[in-house]
Structures are given as C-alpha cells and as structure tokens.
C-alpha positions, -999 to +999 in steps of 0.1 A: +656-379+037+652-343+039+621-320+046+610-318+009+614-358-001+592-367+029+565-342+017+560-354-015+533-379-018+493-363-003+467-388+010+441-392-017+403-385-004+377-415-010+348-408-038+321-427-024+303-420-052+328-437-076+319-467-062+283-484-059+292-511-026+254-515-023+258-552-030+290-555-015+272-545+017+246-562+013+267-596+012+286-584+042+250-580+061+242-617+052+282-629+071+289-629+107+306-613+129+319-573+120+308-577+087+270-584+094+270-554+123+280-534+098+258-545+072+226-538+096+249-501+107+241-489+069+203-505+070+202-482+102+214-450+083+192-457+049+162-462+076+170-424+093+171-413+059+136-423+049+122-413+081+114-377+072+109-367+108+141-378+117+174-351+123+206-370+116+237-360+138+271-371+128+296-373+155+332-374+143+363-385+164+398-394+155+420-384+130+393-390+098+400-363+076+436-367+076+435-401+067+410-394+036+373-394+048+370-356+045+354-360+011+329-386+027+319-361+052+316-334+025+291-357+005+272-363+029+266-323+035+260-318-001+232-344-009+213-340+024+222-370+045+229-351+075+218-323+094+243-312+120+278-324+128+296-327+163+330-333+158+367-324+175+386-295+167+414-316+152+387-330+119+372-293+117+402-268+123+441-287+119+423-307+090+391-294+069+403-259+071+440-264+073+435-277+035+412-253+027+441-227+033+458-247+006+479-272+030+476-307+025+482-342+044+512-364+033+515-404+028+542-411+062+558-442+075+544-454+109+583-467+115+598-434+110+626-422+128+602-395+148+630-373+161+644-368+129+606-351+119+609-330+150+638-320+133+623-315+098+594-299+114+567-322+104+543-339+131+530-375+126+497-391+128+502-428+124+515-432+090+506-396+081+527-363+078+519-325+085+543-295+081+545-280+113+554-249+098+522-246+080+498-259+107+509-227+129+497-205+096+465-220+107+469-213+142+476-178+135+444-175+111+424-187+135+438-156+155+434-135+125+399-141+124+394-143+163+412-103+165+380-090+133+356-101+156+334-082+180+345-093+217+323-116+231+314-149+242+312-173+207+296-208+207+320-229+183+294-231+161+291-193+158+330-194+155+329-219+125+305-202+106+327-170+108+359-196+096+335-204+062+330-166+059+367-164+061+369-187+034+337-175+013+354-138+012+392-151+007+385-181-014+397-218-008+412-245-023+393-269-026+366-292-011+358-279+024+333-292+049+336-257+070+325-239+038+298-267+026+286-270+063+279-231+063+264-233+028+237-258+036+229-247+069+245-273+090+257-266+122+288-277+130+301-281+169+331-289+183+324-288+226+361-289+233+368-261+208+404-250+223+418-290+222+431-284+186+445-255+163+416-232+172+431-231+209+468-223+200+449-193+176+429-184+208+454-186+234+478-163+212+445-137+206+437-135+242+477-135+255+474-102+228+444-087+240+439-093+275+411-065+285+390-072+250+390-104+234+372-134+221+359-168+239+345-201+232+313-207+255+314-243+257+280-244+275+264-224+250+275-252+223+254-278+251+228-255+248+227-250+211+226-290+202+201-297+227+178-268+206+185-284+181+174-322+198+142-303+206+134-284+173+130-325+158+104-351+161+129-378+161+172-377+159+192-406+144+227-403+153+259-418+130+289-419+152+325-421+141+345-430+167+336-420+207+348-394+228+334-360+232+313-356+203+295-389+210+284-380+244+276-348+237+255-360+211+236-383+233+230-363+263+210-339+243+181-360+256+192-357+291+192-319+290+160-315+275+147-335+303+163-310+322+149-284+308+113-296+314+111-309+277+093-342+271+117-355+241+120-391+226+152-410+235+174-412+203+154-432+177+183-442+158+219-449+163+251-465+148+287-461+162+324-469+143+345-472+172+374-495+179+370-487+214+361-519+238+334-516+266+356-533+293+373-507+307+341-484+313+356-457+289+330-440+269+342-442+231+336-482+239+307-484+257+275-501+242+246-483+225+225-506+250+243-493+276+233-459+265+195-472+269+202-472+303+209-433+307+176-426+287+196-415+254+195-442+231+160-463+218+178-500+221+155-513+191+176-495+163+212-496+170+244-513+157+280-515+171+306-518+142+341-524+163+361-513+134+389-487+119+368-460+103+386-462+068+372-492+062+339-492+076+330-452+070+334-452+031+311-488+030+284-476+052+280-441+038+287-455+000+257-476+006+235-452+018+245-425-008+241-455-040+208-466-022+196-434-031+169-424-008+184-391-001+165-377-025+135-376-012+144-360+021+138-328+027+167-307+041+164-294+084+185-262+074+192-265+114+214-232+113+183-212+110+174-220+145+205-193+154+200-169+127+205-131+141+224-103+127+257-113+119+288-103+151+301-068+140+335-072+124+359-047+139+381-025+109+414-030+117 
C-alpha cells in the first residue's frame, strides 16, 4: 500500500455526552472485580465534584489523545470538571496541537510491516498512524513560536499558554484542549516538556540561537503546581495512566511541606493505569502506598487496572450525565500566574 492508502481512515473522538452510561456504571459498581473499582473510581470523581472546596488535577499519560479521548479531555475543560491538567508532552504538543494545526491521527494495523512505514514516512502507535512529514511541521512551529518570544526561562505552562495564543491569533481546526485550557484558565503542565515534539522545536531554536534563546524551567513547573496545591482547601486528583504527571501530581504535598506549608494530604484520588505494583515502578504502584509518602488520604481512593479507552469515556461519561458540574464554581487557577504578558520579539 502506498503513503496515501494507508492515510485514509482518522480515529474518531468519543462524545461522552452522546451517551448517558450513568446506569451502565452504576451496574458495573454493583459486579466484582475491575468493573466494581471502577464503578466506586467515578463515585470518587462525582464526590470531588460536589465538594466545592476541592481543586481537581488530571494527570494524563500514554498515548490518549491519539487513540480518541482528546474530546473527553476537552469536555471536561469546557463544563468545569477540572481545574488544572498535568500531562506529557506527547497528549499536549505531537497530539492536541498537532491537530489543531489541521493534522490528524489515522486508523493503523498493529501487524504492519513497520519498515515499510519508515519508508512511507509514517510513525506508529499501536494500531495508530502519524505522517512523519507533518509531525516535524509541528516541531518547527513549536520553534516558530519559541524564536517570537522574549529569551528567558519559560515554565511549560507559560510555554502552553503562548501555543493557544498561537492558535487564538492563527486560528485552528478544530477542538483543541491547548486553546480550551487557555480559555478557561486552566493550567496545563507538562514537567518533562522536551520528551516530545516541543523538544525537537527547542533543540532546533537553541542549536539556532546559541547566545539568546528560550528554555523550559522544569523546576519552575514544580513550583507552579505546588502554588497551585496551596492556593486550595482540598485537591482531588483523576489520573490516567502513571508516570511523570502522576508523581508530580502527588508530591505537591511533599513540597509544600517543604516549604513550611501545613497542607492536607490529597483528599481524593483515582488512577487508570494498567501498570502492576510488583515491580516497584511508579505508574503501578498503589494509591495506599502513596499514603505512606504523606500524598494521598487512603479513605477515598480507587485503583481501576485497566486500558484508558475503556475505562476513561465510562468514568468521565458518568460524572458529566450525573450532572453535578453545574453547580461548581470554576478555580480559574491560571490567575495565580497572571503578569504582563513575555514581550514578543518583531521579526
């Protein structure tokens, strides 16, 4: 097959609010096993949701938007059910604002014959296509952006928000959690900022502009999530997959502590992962475990060990049918950085 017939067919986004799984879940609560932790997962988030002291964190990892949860995550933003976002580069930058340059992701075969796409130019996640060709137009527009920036240190959160200006004043296409993120005042960090298609746009800004040029202050992003832990009575946290975003997440608590801060361990949390504790690794290990750091209460958490397109799209469906959304008032957390905008260089 050439490069055109295998980049015919885009992965559809899920409409949670197509669907009302309310009862679904609700069965699934009253089973055994994965179906009854997720069940109580989704109690967890409708419970943060009512709790109007409570800041709600969503920590993504893994390919997600790739494989069709972006519009999830873009719901969420848009009817108040979360209040910032820790994610990896790859969901924010090769994904969210790859398609909001107008690219799209393409329905693969997991048994394809992978040298023949190197061939083609098109990288595969799992059962899922990219053109190469137009993931290094985001690279360089990540560059682009990086080069009309005043020269300084940038927390990825600073970065992002200068990504949705880029799209606010050039227009997108289509839904895109970057721009809806910016919109609503919800910070979005990625703490390893240069693991994705930020970091080839980086490396080629800096290898351009050795004497004056833009960087990622990864400690600052610490920094700015744990003002962020400390500006809220209580924090709930929803957590899609492991990894980086879900420890960085929890040792907000830690560094407060550090700071001299008397904070609450996190009241609420729920984790997606199909990670397993026995091997020590982080994406796996228990919420109870976490108790044991001093970041997580142990009376309201739930494990779900299962793949986030099937349990993602249940657990936020139910919270968004259940409705009690509408009562919350938003956190607008971005205002806790708001300062005059970085100077943008004429060029």
């Amino acid at each position: 097959m050439n490069r055109e017939e295998l980049l015919q067919q885009t992965v559809q986004p899920i409409d949670i609010k197509a669907f009302d799984v309310v009862g679904l879940v609700e069965a699934m609560g009253k089973t055994a096993f994965q179906g009854r932790n997720l069940g109580r997962a989704a109690k967890i988030y409708d419970a943060m949701l009512q709790d109007k002291e409570c800041t709600i964190i969503l920590c993504l990892a893994g390919s997600l938007f790739s494989a069709g949860l972006k519009g999830i995550v873009h719901d969420l933003i848009t009817h108040n059910m979360v209040d910032a976002i820790a994610s990896t580069g790859a969901n924010i930058v090769d994904q969210d604002f790859f398609e909001a340059l107008g690219y799209r992701h393409y329905v693969g075969d997991p048994f394809a014959d992978d040298e023949v796409l190197r061939q083609q130019r098109i990288d595969r996640i799992y059962d899922t296509y990219i053109d190469e060709d137009q993931l290094r137009v985001c690279d360089m527009t990540i560059a682009e952006i990086a080069e009309n920036l005043e020269k300084r240190p940038y927390s990825s959160r600073e970065f992002i928000e200068q990504m949705a200006a880029y799209l606010e004043r050039r227009g997108n296409y289509g839904q895109s959690v970057v721009q809806a993120a910016y919109q609503h005042q919800v910070p979005i960090f990625v703490p390893a900022f240069s693991d994705c298609s930020a970091g080839f746009g980086l490396v080629h800004h800096q290898w351009n502009s050795p004497e004056s040029h833009v960087t990622i202050d990864s400690v600052r992003d610490f920094r700015e999530l744990t003002q962020c832990k400390l500006a809220s009575n209580y924090t709930g946290l929803v957590m899609i997959g492991g990894g980086v975003p879900k420890n960085f997440a929890q040792d907000t608590v830690v560094a407060a502590e550090m700071l001299g801060f008397e904070t609450s361990m996190h009241k609420y949390t729920i984790q997606v992962t199909v990670a397993h504790e026995r091997d020590g690794a982080l994406s796996g290990s228990t919420l109870k475990e976490a108790h044991s750091w001093g970041k997580v209460d142990k009376a309201t958490e739930q494990m779900v060990f299962s793949e986030a397109t099937v349990a993602f799209p249940l657990i936020a469906g139910y919270v968004y049918h259940k409705g009690n959304w509408r009562d919350r008032q938003p956190h607008h957390l971005a205002e806790l950085f708001t300062k005059p905008q970085p100077k943008v260089v004429t060029v």
